[in-house]
C-alpha positions in Angstrom: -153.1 -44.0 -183.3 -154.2 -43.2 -179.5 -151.2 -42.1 -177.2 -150.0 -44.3 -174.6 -152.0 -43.4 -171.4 -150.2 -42.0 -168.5 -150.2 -45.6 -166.3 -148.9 -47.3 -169.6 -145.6 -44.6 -169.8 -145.3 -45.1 -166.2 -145.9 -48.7 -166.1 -142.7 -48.7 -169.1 -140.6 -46.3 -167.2 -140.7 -48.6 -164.1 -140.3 -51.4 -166.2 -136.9 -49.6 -167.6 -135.4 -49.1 -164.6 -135.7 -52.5 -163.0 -134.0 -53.8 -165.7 -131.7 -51.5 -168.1 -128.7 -49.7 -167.2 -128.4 -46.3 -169.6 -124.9 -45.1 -170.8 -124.4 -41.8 -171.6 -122.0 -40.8 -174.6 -120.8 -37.7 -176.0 -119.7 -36.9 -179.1 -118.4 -33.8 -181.3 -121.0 -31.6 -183.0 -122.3 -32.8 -186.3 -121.0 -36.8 -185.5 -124.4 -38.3 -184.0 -125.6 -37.6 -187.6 -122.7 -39.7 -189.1 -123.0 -42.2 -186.5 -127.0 -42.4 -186.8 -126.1 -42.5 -191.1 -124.2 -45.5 -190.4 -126.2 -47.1 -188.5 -129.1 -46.5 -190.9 -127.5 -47.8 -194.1 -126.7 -51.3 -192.1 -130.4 -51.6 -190.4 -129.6 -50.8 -187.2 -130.6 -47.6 -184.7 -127.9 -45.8 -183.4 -128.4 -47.6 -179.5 -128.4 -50.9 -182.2 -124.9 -50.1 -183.7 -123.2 -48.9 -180.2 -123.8 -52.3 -178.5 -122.8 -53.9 -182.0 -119.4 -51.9 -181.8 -118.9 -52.9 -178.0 -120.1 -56.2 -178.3 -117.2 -56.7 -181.6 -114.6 -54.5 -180.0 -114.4 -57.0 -176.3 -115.0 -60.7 -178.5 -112.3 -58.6 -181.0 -109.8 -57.8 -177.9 -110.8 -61.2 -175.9 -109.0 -63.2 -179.3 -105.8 -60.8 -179.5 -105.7 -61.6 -175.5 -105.3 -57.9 -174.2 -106.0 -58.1 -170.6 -109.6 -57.1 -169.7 -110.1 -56.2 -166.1 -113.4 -57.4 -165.6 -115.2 -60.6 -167.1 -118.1 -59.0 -169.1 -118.5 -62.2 -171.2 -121.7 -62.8 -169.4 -122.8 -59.4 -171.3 -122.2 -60.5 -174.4 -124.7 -63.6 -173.9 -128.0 -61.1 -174.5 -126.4 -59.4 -177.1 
């Protein structure tokens, strides 16, 4: 299969940055493979299985009524 041609990968990265935000995580040596394991076994990449967690975690805390600062049920919606 051809590679993508330079305009294409700039085109994309362009694209990326209009409209995605990127969060940066870090975790302990030797846990991405867990995490990217677990992820695997249900289907899911690792980027698939973090916005999985976040989006459980805030509908999870949003029914137990702890206070949330912000309204971020409008990020759940694309999710």
């Amino acid at each position: 299969m051809p590679k993508n041609s330079k305009a294409k990968i700039a085109a994309n990265n362009r694209y990326n940055q209009k409209n995605y935000d990127h969060i940066n995580i870090a975790v302990k040596k030797g846990d991405k493979e867990i995490i990217k394991a677990h992820a695997e076994k249900h289907g899911e990449s690792i980027n698939g299985f973090v916005k999985r967690a976040i989006k459980e975690t805030m509908t999870n805390d949003n029914k137990t009524g702890k206070k949330i600062d912000l309204d971020l049920s409008s990020l759940l919606d694309g999710w």
